[in-house]
N, C-alpha and C positions, 0 to 999 in steps of 0.2 A: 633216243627213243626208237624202236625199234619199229617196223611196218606192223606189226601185230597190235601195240601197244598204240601207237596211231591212232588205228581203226574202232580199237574200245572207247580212246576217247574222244572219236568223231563218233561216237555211235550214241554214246554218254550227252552228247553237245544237240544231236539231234531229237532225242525223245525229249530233252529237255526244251529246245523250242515248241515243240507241242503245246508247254504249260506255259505259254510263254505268256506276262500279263500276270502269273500266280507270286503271290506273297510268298509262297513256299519254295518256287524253280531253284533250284544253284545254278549261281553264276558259273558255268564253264568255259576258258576261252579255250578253242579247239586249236588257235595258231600259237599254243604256248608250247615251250621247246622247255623240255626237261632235261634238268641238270644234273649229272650221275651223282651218287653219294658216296660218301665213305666207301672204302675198301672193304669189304665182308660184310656190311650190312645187308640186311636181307630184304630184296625185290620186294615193293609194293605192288599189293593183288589186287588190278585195276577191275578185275571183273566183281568181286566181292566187294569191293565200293560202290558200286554199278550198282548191285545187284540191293545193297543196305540206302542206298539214295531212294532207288525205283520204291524199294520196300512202305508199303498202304501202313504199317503201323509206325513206319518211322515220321510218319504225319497225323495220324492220328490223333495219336496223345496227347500233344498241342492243342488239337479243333479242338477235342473232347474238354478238356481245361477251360478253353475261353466259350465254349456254347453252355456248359456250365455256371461259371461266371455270369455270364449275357442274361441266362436265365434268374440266376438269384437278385439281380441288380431288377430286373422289368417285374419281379413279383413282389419287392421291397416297394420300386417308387409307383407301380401301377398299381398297389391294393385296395384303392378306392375304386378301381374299376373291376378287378379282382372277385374281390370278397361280396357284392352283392351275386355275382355271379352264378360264384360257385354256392350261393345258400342256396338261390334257385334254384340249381343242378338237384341237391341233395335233399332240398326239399320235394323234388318232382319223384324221387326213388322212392318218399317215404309214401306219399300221395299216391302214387302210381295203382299200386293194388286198389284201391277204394274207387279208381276210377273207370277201373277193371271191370269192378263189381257193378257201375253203376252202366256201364256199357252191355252188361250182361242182360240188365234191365230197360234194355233198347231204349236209354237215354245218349244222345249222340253226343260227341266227345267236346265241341264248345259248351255246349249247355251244360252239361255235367263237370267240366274244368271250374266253368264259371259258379256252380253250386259249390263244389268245395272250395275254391277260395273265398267264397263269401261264408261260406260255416267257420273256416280258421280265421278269416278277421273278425267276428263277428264273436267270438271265441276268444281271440287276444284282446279285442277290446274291452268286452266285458272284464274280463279277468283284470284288467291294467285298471280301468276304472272302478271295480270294489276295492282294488289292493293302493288305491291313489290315497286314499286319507290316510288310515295307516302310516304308508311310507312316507307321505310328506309331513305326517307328524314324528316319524323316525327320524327326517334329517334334519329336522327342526331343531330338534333337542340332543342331536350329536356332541354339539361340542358340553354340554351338562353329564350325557350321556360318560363320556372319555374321561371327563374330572371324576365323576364318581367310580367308574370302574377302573380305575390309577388307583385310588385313594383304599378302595379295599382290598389293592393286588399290593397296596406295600406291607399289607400284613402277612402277606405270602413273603416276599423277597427282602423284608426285612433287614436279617441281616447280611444280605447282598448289600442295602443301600447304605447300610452303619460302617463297611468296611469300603464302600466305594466313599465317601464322607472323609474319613481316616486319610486315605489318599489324597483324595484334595487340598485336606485341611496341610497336610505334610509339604505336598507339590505350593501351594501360596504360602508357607513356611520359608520355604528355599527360596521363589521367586525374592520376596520383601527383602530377604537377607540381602540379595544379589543387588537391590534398589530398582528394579523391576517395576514400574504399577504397569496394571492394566488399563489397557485402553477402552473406552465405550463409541462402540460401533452400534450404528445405525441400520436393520437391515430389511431391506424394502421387500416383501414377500409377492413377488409376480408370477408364481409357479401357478399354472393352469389345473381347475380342481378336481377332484377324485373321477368326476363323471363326466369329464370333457378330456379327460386322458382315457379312460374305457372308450365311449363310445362318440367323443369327438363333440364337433359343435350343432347345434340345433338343427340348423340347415342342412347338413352335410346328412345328420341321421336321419331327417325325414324324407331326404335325396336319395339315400340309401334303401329305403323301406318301400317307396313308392315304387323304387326300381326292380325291385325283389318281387314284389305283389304283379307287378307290369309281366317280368319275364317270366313267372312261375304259371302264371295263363296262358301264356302262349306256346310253353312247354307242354303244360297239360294240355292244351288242346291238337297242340300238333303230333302229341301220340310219337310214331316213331319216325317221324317225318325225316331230321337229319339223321338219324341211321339208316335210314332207306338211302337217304341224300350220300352219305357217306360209302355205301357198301355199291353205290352203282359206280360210283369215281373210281373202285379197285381196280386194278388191271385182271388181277388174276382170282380165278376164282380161289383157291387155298385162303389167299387173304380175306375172299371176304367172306366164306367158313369162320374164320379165325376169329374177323372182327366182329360175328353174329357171337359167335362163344364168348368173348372178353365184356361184350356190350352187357350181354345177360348174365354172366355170370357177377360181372359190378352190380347190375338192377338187384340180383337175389340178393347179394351178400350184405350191401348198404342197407338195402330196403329192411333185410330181417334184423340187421343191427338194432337200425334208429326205431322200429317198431319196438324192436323190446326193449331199448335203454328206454324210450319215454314210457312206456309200458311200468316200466322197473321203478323210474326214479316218481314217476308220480305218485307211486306205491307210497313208496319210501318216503315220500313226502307228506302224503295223507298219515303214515303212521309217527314221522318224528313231530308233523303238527299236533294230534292227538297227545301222543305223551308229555308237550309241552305243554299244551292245555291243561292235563293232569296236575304237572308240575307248577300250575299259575303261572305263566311265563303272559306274559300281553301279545298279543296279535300272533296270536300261533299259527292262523292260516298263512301269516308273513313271510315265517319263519320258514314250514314247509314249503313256500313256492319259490324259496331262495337257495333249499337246499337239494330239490328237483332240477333245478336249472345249473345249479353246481357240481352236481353229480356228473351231468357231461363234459368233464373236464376231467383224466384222469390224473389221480395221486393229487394233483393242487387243489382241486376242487374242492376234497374232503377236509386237506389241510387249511385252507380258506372259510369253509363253513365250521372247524372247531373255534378258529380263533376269532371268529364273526362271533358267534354263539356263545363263548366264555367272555369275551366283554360285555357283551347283553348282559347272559346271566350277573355279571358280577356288578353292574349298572343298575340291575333291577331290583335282587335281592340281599340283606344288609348280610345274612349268613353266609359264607363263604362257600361253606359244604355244600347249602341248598343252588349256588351260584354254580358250582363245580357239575353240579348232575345235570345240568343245561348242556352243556356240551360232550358230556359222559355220556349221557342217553342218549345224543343222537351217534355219537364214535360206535356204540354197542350194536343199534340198528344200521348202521354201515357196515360193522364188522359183516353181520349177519347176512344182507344182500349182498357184498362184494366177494364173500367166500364158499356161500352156499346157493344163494336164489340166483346170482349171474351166471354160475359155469356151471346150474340146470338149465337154463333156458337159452344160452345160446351156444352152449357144447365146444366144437372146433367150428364154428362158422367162421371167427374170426381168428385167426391161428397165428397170432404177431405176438412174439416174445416181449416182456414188461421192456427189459434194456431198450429196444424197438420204437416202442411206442412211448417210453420216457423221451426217448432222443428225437424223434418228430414231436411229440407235444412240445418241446426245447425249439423245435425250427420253428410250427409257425406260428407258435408264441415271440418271436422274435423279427420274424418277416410279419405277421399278420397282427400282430395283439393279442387280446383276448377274444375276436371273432375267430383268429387261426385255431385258439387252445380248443377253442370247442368243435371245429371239422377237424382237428388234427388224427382222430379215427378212423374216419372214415373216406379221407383222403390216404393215412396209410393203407387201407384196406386195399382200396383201390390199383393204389403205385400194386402192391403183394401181386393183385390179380394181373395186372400189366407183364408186370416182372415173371410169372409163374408162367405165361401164355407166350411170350417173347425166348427163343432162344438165347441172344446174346445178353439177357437180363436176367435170365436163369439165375447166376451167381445172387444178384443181388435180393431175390425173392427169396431164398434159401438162408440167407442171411435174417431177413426181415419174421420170415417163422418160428413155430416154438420148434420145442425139440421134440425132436422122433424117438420117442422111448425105442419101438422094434426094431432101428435100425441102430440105436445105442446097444442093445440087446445082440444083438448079431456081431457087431462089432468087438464086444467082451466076449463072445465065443470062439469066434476064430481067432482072436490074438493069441499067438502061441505063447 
């Protein structure tokens, strides 16, 4: 080894003492004596190892990988601490303007916090309590409910089931030949039920509700207390420009979302409860407030509320046809809000490509349940405006967007 080569890797052995202690250092021994190689092979270029070791992205990658990781693991096993959280968050963005308004009216910001959260419980209460008989007479009569609407869907699938039949009858044909019997198994059903898989056990939901009510006060009344808090910790001012623009621009964009989905779907739920009522359907205001609250859930929501709806119907009434416009009338008034009344009223506010927002509804239906399927909006929304304000996120908010007709446009012109 040569006095030059030496010196690279006494130099190499030194910055690396620096990180001394890191997971990530290379072991270099400086008192290692290189051993010539082959004839005509070609020198290794010790400064370009040097230089690919020292290199910030030849580390990177790795953090990025397991801070990632870290992350999807702590929002999997913390969502019970999670998800009341963030409803608070999102519920303070929709609240926020009304609290605005009542500030305006030199009501001071406890008292006026305290006013609206007592109008919105006071408001879901009532409502859970007219819709409590009803529903508990819904699930009362669920499993009557299921045998009758099976029993008018085989007149639909009919001969789905005469040739599924045909196979069986053929498959225990062959078994008997072979000397085969069947065994009779015992099988104990301990699967936890439809509504302690949704929204968990009693305890846990009313843990959760208390904690939501608790932190949505203290938000509304501290106004912009941890963004003041936040924006004084910056070092620099640029950041905390940056972080006043990101702040407010989530407040608009959230805020005017969930004002108009609820705006939308309550619509839409006063109108498909009407034409049920049209149609004799029982407890039609039921039906509407099932499919208001499902509506915030995109793509499964709608598909959830037809096949909710065509079992009713088919449950309820002995005509098949009359069963079928149960769920056809309300698919028709979905058509019509989802194609026409929504991209009036909220334009490009929220500018996230369907692909997008299928595949976040996918995450935190998956991390979260179905409390994730319903913020999974407006926490995409959110990441968009993060990513859009964020240089080195840039890529990923551009991803998360629809498409730019004028720059599709420009793009077909100049392509020679």
């Amino acid at each position: 080894m040569s006095d030059e080569e030496s010196g690279i890797v006494s130099d190499i052995a030194a910055r690396a003492a620096h990180r001394e202690g890191s997971v990530l250092t290379p072991a270099v021994d400086a008192t290692a004596v290189a051993q010539p190689g082959p004839h005509g092979e070609p020198r290794p270029n010790l400064e370009r190892t040097g230089a690919a070791i020292e290199r910030h992205s030849a580390r990177s990658v790795s953090i990025v990988i397991i801070a990632v990781l870290a992350v999807l693991y702590t929002l999997y096993f913390a969502r019970d601490f999670f998800i009341p959280i963030v409803f608070a968050v999102l519920l303070t963005f929709l609240l926020s303007p009304v609290l605005r308004a009542l500030a305006r009216l030199r009501i001071p910001p406890p008292a006026g916090a305290a006013l609206v959260v007592l109008t919105l419980l006071a408001a879901v209460g009532g409502g859970v309590y007219g819709l409590s008989g009803p529903a508990q007479q819904l699930a009362s009569s669920a499993p009557q409910t299921l045998k009758a609407a099976s029993r008018r869907l085989r007149r639909i699938i009919l001969p789905v089931q005469k040739a599924t039949n045909q196979v069986e009858q053929v498959a225990g044909t062959l078994s008997d030949s072979a000397g085969a019997r069947p065994q009779r198994q015992v099988v104990v059903n301990s699967t936890p039920s439809i509504g302690s898989r949704i929204f968990g056990t009693t305890q846990k939901l009313v843990a959760g509700i208390l904690e939501v009510v608790i932190l949505l006060y203290f938000l509304l009344a501290g106004g912009d207390l941890f963004l003041q808090k936040f924006i004084k910790v910056l070092p620099h001012s640029g950041d905390k420009r940056k972080a006043v623009d990101i702040a407010r621009a989530i407040e608009a964009a959230v805020s005017a979302y969930l004002s108009t989905a609820f705006m939308v779907n309550l619509v839409e739920g006063a109108v498909v409860a009407l034409v049920l009522w049209r149609l004799k359907m029982p407890s039609p205001v039921l039906w509407g407030v099932m499919v208001a609250f499902l509506e915030f859930i995109p793509y499964l929501g709608a598909f959830a509320a037809v096949v909710i709806l065509g079992v009713a119907g088919l449950a309820t009434f002995d005509s098949v046809p009359h069963a079928l416009l149960i769920p056809g009338s309300y698919l028709a008034v979905n058509l019509i809000q989802a194609n026409l009344v929504t991209p009036m009223l909220l334009g490009h506010r929220l500018t996230l490509n369907p692909v997008a927002i299928f595949v976040g509804l996918t995450f935190f239906f998956w991390i979260w349940g179905v409390p994730g399927a319903f913020m999974a909006v407006p926490l995409l929304a959110t990441l968009k405006i993060f990513c859009d304000n964020i240089v080195s996120l840039a890529a990923l908010g551009e991803f998360l967007g629809e498409r730019d007709d004028d720059e599709r446009r420009v793009m077909i012109r100049e392509r020679p």
